[in-house]
N, C-alpha and C positions, 0 to 999 in steps of 0.2 A: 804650599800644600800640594800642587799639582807635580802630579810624575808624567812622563813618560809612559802609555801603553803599554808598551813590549819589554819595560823593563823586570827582570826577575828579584824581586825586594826579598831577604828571608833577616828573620828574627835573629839575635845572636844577644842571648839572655845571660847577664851574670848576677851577680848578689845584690850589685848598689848600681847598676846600671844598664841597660838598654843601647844597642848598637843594630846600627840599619847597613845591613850593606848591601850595595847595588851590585848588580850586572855588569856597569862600566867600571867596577874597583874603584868610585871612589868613594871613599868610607867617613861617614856622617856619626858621630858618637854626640848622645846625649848626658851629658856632665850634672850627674846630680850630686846634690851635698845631701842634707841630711832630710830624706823623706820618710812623712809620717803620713799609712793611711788616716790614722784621727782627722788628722787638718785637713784633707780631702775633702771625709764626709760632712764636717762641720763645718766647710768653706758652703757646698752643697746645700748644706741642711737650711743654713742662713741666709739661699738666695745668691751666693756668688759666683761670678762664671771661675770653670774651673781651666786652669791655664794647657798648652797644647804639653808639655811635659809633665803637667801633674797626672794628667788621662794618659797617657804613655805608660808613666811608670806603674800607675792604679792597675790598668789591663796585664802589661807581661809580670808582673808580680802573682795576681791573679793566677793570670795561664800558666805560672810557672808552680805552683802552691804555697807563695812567700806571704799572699794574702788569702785570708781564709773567707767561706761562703759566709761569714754571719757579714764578716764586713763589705765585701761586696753586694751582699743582700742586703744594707747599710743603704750603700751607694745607689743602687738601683731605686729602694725607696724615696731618697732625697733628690736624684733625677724625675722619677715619675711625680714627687710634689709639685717640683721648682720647675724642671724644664730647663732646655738648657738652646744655648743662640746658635746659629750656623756654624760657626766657626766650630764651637763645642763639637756639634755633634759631630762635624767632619774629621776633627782629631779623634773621637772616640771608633769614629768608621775606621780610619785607619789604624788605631791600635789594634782593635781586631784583627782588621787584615795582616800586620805584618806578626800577628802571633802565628802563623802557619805559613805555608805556599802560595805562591802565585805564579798560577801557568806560563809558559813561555813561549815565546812563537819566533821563529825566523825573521828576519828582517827583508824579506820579502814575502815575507807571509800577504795574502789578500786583506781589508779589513776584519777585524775580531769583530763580534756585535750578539746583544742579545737581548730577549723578551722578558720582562718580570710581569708579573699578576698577583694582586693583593690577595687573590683566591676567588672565587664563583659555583655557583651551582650550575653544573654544563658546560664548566669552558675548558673546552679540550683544544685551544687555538695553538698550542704550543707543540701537539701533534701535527699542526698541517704547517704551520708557519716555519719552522726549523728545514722541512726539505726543501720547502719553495722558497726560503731566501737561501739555502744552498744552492740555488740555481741558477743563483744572481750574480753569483763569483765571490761573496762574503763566506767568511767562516764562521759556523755555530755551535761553540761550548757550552750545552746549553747548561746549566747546573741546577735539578725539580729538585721539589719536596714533596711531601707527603701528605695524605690529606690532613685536616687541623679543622674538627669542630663538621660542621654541615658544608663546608668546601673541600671537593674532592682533590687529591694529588696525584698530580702527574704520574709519577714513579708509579705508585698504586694502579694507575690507569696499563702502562706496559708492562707491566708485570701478569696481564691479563693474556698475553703472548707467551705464547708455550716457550719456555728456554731463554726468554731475555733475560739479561745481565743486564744492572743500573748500576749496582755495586764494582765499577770500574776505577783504578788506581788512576791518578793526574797523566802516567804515561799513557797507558791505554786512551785518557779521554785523547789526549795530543795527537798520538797516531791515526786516531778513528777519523777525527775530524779532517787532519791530512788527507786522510785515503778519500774521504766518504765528502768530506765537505759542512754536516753536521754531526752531534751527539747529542742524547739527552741523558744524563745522570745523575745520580745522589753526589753530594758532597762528601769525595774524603776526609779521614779523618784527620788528615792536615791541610785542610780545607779550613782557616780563620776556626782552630780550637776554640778560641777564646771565646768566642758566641756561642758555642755549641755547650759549654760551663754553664753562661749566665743565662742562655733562653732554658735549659732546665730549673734553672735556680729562679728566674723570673715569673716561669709555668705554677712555682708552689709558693709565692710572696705578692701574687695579685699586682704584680707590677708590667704583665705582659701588655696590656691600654697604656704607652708612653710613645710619642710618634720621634724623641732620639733614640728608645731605646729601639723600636720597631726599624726605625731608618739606618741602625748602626748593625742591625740584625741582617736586614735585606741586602746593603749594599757591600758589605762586608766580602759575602759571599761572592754576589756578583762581579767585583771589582777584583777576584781573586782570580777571573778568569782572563784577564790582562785584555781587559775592551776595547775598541775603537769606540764604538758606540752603544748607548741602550734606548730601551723603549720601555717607561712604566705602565703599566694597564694599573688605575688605582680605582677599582668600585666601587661603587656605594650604592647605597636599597636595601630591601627586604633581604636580600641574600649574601650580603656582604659583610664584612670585620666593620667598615665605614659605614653607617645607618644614613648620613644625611650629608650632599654633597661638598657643607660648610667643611665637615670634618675630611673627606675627602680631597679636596683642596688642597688644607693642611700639610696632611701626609704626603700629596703629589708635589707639593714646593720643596719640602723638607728634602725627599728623594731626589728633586729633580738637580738642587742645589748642592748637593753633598756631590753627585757622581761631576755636575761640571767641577766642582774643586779640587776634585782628584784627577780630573783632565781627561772626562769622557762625556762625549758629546751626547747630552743626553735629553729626553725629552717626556713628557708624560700627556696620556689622556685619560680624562676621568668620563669610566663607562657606565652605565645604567644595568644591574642588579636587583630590580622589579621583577624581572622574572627571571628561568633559566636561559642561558646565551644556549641556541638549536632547541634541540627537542629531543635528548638523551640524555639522564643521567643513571650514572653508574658505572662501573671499571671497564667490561667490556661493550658496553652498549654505548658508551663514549669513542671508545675503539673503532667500533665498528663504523660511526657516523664521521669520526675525523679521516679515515680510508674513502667513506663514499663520498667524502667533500673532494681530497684527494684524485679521486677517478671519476670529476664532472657534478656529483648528484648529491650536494651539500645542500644546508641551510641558508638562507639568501643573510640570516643575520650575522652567522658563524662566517662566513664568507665576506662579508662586509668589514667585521673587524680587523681579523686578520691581514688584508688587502690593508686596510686604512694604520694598523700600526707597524706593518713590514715598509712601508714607503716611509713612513719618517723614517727606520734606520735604513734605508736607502741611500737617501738622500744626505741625511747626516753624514754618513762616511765618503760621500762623493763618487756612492755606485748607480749615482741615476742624477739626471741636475733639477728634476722638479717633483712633484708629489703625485703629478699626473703620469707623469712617464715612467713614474716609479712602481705606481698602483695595476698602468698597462703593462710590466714588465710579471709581476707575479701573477695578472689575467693569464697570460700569453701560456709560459709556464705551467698555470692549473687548467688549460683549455686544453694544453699540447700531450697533458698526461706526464712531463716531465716532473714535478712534485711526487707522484706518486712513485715512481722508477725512485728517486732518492730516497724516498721514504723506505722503499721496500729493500735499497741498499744500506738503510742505517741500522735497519731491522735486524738485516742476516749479519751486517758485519760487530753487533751486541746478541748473534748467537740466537736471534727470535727467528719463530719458524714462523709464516705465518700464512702455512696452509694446511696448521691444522685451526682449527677455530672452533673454539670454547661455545658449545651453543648456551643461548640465555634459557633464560629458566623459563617454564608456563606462563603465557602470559591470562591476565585478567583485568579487568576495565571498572573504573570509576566511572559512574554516571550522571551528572546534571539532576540536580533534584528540582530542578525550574527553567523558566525558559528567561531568554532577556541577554546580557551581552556583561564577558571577562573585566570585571572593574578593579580586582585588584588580586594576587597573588602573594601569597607568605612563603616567600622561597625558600627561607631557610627553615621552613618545616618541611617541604619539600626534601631539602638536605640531611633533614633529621631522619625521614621515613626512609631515604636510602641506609642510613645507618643501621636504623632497626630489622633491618630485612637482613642486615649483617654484610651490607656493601660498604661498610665504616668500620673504626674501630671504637669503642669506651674503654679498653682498656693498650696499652701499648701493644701487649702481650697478644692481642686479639688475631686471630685469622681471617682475612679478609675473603668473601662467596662472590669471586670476580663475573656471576653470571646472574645477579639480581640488582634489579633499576627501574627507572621510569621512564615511559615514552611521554612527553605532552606534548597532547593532541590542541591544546590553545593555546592563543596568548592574548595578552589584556589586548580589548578594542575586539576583540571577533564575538560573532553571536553564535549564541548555543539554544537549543532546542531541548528542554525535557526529558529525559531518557537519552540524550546524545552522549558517548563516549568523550571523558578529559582529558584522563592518563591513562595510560594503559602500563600496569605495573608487572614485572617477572620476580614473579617468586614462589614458591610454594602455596599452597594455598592457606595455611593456617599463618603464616608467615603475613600476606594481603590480607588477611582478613586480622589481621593487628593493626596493621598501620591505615586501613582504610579510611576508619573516621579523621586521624590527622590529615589524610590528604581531601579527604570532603571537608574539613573546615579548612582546609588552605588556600581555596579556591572560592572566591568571590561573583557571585553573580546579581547584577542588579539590571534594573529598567534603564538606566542608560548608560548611553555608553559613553565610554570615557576616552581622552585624547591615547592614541598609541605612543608610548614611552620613548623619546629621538636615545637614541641605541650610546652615540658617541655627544655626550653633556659640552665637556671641552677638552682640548687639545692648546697643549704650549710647546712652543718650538726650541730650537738650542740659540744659547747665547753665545 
């Protein structure tokens, strides 16, 4: 199952079969006889693992329209029943991937490497971490998405920059990262199609809660950008997809397992989602704090993570030999002002201006209706009331108000006084004064106080 990095794999689909061809020309053809989606789904439906060319042929038939959504929507159902074993899900990661492109990179290219995040409310570390590990002498493609439910997305987040471009072609992302060192983009549209089929199809069949179909989703993509190495950030808490760290586990093995199969060194840490990561949320109020982390005056937890998951892909690709020197290397970097210089060259070279700046909206403050100390947090109604204020979308189609969000002014374990200032939210005022009560029930205060939430739960290394 393991390729090569920098090899360029592209699909070559015909009626009754499936052909892989490499970069080095030599050509791997999958010899099928007589296949029946039926005995797929029925293999499935009854629990059996399903073999690495039955998932081959299922997906580019699929991609190609030889099989139709009822029976994919079939398949998806009888996966999210039964589940399916490592190996499964790695074959199905890869079917996706070789239904479209995979980046290509020179053979002296530095290492490939990149960050995944299950999602969060505040985590903009993808903003500061992408320049500062360009400045480590790795390369970063980086490939966001967009927000999903009460977790904001990236993409959504720079697009809050006057003039940036996300919607960049595979050659663009190629050149950018050459000139510049990083990028951060959407997924084109030959960008592992196949996923982009079944996670719509998946969004209207209640089968998006499946951690192969979730892990063949994520990696798919990621693995399209020809890795050296990754790094999964997989959360869990109040404001996460993963509610309880059992389940997160899960998902971070599943991940962690799949990208070593395809022969990228990879690794996961499962973070804490109790409350929001910094103290911004929202498109450009996210913005604005991933730049001031950038130029010194960050949050000590936003700063903490980022440090703590840029030194595993460090170290993984052999651009640092320890986890310490790896972590003083991005210090150095965000002390010396050099992350910011990158940043502000990834910016101009995706066409983002960014001196003009989007002011946020009025702001106005939630209050403390007692005194006693932050015991617990409902983040992802926090997530909700950025939506409602129209920093989200409910529908596809929606327009996003890149200039309303939330400041919190706490977090669990601090004491609060009475009358003392929580959030402090931008938005209109009739706008605050809708989501206000959600954000006073979201916000816990009791007589004691509670232990402070350890930020990074666990961490697993590469094999």
């Amino acid at each position: 199952m393991e390729r090569g990095c920098r090899e360029a794999w592209l699909p070559v689909v015909g009626q009754g079969a499936m052909a892989l061809l490499r970069s080095n020309a030599d050509l791997h053809t999958v010899t099928i006889m007589d296949f029946s989606p039926t005995v797929v789904i029925a293999a499935k439906r009854d629990g059996g693992a399903l073999s690495r060319r039955q998932i081959a042929e299922f997906i580019a038939g699929y991609a190609a329209g030889r099989i139709a959504d009822y029976q994919m929507a079939a398949l998806a159902m009888a996966i999210y029943l039964q589940g399916m074993n490592s190996e499964e899900t790695a074959a199905l990661t890869e079917a996706m991937l070789d239904s479209g492109d995979t980046l290509a990179w020179p053979g002296d290219a530095p290492p490939i490497v990149d960050k995944h995040s299950t999602g969060g409310v505040g985590d903009k570390v993808s903003l500061v971490l992408a320049p500062l590990l360009a400045c480590c002498g790795v390369w970063v493609p980086m490939i966001s998405g967009r927000g999903l439910g009460p977790t904001g997305g990236t993409l959504d987040k720079l697009e809050s920059i006057p003039g940036l471009r996300v919607d960049l072609t595979n050659e663009e992302i190629q050149t950018t990262v050459a000139q510049v060192g990083c990028v951060i983009a959407g997924a084109s549209a030959r960008i592992a199609p196949a996923d982009r089929k079944l996670y719509a199809l998946r969004d209207v069949t209640a089968t998006v809660a499946s951690i192969p179909l979730i892990t063949a989703s994520i990696m798919s993509k990621k693995l399209s950008e020809g890795l050296s190495g990754l790094v999964l950030d997989v959360k869990f808490g109040s404001g996460s997809f993963m509610k309880t760290m059992e389940q997160a586990r899960a998902l971070a093995a599943s991940l962690a397992d799949t990208g070593r199969r395809m022969g990228v060194a990879t690794s996961a840490q499962l973070t804490n989602m109790d409350q929001p990561l910094g103290r911004m949320i929202g498109n450009r109020a996210e913005v604005d704090e991933a730049i001031a982390t950038l130029q010194g005056e960050g949050p000590d937890d936003l700063v903490a993570l980022t440090t703590s998951l840029g030194a595993d892909l460090l170290v993984a690709v052999g651009a640092a030999p320890s986890l310490q020197q790896a972590a003083t290397m991005l210090e150095d970097h965000l002390a010396a002002g050099r992350g910011w210089e990158k940043f502000e060259q990834m910016i101009a070279a995706q066409g983002g201006d960014l001196d003009v700046r989007i002011p946020l909206a009025p702001a106005t403050e939630v209050l403390a209706s007692r005194s006693g100390f932050v015991d617990r947090i409902q983040t992802e109604q926090l997530g909700q009331a950025v939506i409602e204020l129209g920093g989200g979308r409910k529908l596809i189609t929606d327009k996003i108000d890149h200039r309303v969000g939330l400041e919190m002014l706490v977090k669990i374990g601090d004491p609060v006084d009475r009358g003392q200032p929580l959030v402090r939210v931008f938005a209109d005022d009739g706008r605050a004064a809708h989501v206000r009560p959600r954000i006073e029930a979201s916000i816990l205060v009791s007589d004691n106080r509670p232990a402070r939430p350890a930020l990074i739960a666990e961490r697993t290394g590469m094999t």
